[in-house]
C-alpha positions as a LaTeX table, in Angstrom:
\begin{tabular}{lrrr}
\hline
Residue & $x$ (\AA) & $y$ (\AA) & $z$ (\AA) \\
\hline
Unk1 & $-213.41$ & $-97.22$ & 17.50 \\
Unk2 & $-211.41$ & $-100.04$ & 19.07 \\
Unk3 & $-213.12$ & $-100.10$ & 22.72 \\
Unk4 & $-216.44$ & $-99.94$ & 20.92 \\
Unk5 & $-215.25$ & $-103.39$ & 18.58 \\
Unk6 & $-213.62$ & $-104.72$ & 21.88 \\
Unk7 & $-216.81$ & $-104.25$ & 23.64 \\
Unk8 & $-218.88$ & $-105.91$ & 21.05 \\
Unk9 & $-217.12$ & $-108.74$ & 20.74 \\
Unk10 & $-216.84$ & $-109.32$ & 24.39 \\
Unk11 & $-220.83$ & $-108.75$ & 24.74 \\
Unk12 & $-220.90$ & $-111.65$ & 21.56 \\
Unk13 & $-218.42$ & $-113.81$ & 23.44 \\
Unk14 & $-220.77$ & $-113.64$ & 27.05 \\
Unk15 & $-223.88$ & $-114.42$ & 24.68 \\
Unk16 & $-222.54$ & $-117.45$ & 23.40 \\
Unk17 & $-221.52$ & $-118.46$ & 26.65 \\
Unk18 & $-224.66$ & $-118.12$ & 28.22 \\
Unk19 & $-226.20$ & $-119.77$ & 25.06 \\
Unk20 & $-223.69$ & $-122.97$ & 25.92 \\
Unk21 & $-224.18$ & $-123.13$ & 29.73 \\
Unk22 & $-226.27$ & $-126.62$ & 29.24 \\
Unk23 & $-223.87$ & $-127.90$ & 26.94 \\
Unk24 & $-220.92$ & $-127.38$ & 29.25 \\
Unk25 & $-222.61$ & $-128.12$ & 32.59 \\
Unk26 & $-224.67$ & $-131.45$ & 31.66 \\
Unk27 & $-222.77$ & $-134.45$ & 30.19 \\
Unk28 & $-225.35$ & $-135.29$ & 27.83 \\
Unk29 & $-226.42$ & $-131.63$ & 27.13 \\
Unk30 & $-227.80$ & $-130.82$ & 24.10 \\
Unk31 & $-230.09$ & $-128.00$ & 22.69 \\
Unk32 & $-234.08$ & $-128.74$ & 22.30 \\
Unk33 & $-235.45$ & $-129.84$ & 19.12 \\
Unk34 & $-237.38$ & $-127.06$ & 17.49 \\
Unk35 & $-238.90$ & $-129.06$ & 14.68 \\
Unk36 & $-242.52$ & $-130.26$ & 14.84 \\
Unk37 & $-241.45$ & $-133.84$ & 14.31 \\
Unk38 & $-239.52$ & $-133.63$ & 17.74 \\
Unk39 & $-242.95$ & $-132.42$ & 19.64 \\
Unk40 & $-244.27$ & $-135.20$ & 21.96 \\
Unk41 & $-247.68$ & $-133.65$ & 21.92 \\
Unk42 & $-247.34$ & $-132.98$ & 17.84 \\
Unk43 & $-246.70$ & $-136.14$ & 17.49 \\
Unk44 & $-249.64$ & $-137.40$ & 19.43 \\
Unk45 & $-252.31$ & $-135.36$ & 17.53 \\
Unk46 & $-250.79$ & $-136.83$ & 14.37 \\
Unk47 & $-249.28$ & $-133.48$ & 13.19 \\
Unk48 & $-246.23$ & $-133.27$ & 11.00 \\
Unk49 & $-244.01$ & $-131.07$ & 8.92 \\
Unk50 & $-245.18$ & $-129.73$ & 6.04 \\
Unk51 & $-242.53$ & $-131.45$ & 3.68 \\
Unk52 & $-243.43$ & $-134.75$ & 5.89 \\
Unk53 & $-247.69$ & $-133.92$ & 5.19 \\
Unk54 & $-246.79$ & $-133.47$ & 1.51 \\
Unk55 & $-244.86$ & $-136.26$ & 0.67 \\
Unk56 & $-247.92$ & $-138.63$ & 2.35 \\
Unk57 & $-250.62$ & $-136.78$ & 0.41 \\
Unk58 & $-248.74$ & $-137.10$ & $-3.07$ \\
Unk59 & $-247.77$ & $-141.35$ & $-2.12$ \\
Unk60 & $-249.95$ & $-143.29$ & $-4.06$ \\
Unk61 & $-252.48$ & $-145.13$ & $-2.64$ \\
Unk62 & $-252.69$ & $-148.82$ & $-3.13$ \\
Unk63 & $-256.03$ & $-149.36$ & $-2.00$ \\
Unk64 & $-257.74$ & $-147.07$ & $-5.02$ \\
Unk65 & $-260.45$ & $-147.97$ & $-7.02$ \\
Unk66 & $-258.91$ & $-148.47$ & $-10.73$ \\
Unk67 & $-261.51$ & $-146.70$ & $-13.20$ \\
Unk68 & $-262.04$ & $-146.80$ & $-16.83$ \\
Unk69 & $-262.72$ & $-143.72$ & $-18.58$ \\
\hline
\end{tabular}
């Protein structure tokens, strides 16, 4: 039961190391954005989040035609 908890946290310890290797190596390392917002190309199409795409659509628009009912 030990060697099999020693073993698994040594396999956890390499992963995290391998995970790291750009952080330790590079002096300004730092991990990818995986958000939408931090997509060049996303960006450039004019896509966004969904919270981002929702709070636009529900701003009110100052250029709408006031109506009487």
């Amino acid at each position: 039961m030990l060697k099999v908890a020693l073993l698994t946290v040594g396999i956890v310890a390499i992963s995290i190391a391998l995970l790291c290797v750009k952080l330790i190596v590079l002096p300004n390392g730092k991990f990818a954005s995986s958000h939408i917002s931090g997509n060049k190309e996303m960006r450039k199409r004019g896509i966004h989040c969904v919270q981002s795409m929702d709070r636009m659509m529900r701003r009110e628009n100052p250029l709408k035609v006031k109506e009487r009912i």
